[in-house]
C-alpha positions as CSV (number, residue, x, y, z in Angstrom):
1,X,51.3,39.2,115.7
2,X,53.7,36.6,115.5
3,X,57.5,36.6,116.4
4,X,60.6,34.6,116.5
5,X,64.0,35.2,118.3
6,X,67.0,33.1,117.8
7,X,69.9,34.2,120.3
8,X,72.9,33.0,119.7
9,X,76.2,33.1,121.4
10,X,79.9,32.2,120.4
11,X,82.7,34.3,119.3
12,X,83.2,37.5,120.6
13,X,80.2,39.9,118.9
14,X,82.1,42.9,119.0
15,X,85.4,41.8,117.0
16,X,84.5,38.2,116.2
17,X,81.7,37.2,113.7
18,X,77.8,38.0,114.5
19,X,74.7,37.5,113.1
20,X,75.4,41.3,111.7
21,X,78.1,40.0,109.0
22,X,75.3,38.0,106.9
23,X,74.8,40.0,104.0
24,X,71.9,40.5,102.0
25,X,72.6,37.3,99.7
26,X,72.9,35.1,102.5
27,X,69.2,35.8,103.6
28,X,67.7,35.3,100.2
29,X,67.3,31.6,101.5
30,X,65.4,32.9,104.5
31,X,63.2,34.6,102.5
32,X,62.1,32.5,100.1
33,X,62.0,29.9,102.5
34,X,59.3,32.4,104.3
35,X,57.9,33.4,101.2
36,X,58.1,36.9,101.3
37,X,60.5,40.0,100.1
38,X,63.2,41.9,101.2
39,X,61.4,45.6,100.8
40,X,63.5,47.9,102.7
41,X,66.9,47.5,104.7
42,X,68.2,50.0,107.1
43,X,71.5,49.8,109.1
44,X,72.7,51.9,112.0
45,X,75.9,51.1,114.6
46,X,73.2,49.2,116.7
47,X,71.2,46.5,114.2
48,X,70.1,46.0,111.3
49,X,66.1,46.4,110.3
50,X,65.0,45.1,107.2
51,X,61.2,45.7,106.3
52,X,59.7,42.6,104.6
53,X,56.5,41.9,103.1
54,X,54.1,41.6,105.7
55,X,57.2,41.4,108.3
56,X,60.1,42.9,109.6
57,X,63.2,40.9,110.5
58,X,66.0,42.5,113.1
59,X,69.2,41.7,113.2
60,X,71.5,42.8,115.9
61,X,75.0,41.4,117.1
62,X,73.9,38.5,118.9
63,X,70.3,37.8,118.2
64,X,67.8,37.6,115.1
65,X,63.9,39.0,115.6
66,X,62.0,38.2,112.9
67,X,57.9,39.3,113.6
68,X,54.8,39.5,111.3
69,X,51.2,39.8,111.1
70,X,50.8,38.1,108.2
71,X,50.8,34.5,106.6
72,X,55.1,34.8,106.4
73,X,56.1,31.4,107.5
74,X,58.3,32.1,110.7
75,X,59.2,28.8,111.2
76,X,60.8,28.0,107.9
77,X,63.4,30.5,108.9
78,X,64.9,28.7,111.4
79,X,67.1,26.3,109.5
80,X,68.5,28.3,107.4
81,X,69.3,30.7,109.9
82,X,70.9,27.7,112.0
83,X,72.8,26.4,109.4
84,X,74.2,30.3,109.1
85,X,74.9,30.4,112.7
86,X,77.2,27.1,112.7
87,X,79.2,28.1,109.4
88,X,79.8,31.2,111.5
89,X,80.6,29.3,114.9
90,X,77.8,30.7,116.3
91,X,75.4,28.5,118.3
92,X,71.9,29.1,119.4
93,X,71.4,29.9,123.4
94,X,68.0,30.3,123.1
95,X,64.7,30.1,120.6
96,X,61.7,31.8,121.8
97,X,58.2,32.3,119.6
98,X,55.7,34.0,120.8
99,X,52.0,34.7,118.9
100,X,48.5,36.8,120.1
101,X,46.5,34.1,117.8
102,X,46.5,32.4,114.6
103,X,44.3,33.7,112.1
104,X,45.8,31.1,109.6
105,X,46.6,28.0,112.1
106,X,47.2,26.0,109.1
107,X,49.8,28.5,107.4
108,X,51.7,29.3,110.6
109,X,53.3,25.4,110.8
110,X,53.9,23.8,107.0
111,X,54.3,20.6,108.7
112,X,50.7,20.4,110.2
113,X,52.2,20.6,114.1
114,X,51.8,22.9,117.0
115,X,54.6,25.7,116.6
116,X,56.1,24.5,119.9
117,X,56.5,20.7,118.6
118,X,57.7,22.0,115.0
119,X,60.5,24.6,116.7
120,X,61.6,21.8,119.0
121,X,61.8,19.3,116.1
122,X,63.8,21.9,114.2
123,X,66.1,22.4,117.0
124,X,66.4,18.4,117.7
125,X,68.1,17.9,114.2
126,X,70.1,21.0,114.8
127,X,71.6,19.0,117.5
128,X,72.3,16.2,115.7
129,X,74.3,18.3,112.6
130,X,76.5,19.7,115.3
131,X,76.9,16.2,117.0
């Protein structure tokens, strides 16, 4: 099992703008940037839970969890979902991936790196956009 959290912070989550007011079109990048499929959404007053192929992705007012047990390629989420973040003057506090093991090591980073060393890079050139 694999899983990615981006927490971000910014305006006000309650009245202002949250990761909540993406809509479905705005993460058709995501997905086809993780290869896979939106299956399933479901919204309540709390988050939002979409059911993916092979993963399910979570959104709630001030975080993103995206998790799978599959080949879904996490880390191509993650700019996409920055860029999203800083059109919505939201920033990320905090990115945390976690795994049990790779069964596919060379499917869970498309760049050939550790995860830690491809999230960091990611979030390096994140920097420098918002410089």
């Amino acid at each position: 099992m694999k899983r990615l959290e981006l927490h971000f912070s910014g305006d006000d989550p309650v009245v202002g703008m949250s990761p909540r007011h993406l809509d479905f079109e705005s993460f058709e990048p995501v997905l086809q940037a993780m290869q896979c499929t939106m299956v399933m959404p479901v919204r309540n007053r709390y988050f939002d839970a979409h059911v993916l192929s092979e993963s399910s992705l979570f959104v709630y007012p001030t975080k993103i969890i995206i998790q799978t047990c599959g080949i879904t390629l996490l880390l191509k989420s993650i700019p996409p979902l920055l860029c999203y973040g800083r059109h919505m003057g939201l920033t990320v506090c905090r990115c945390r991936h976690t795994r049990g093991s790779f069964i596919f090591l060379t499917a869970a980073d498309p760049h050939g790196n550790s995860v830690e060393v491809a999230i960091c890079t990611y979030c390096r050139s994140y920097q420098k956009v918002m410089v």
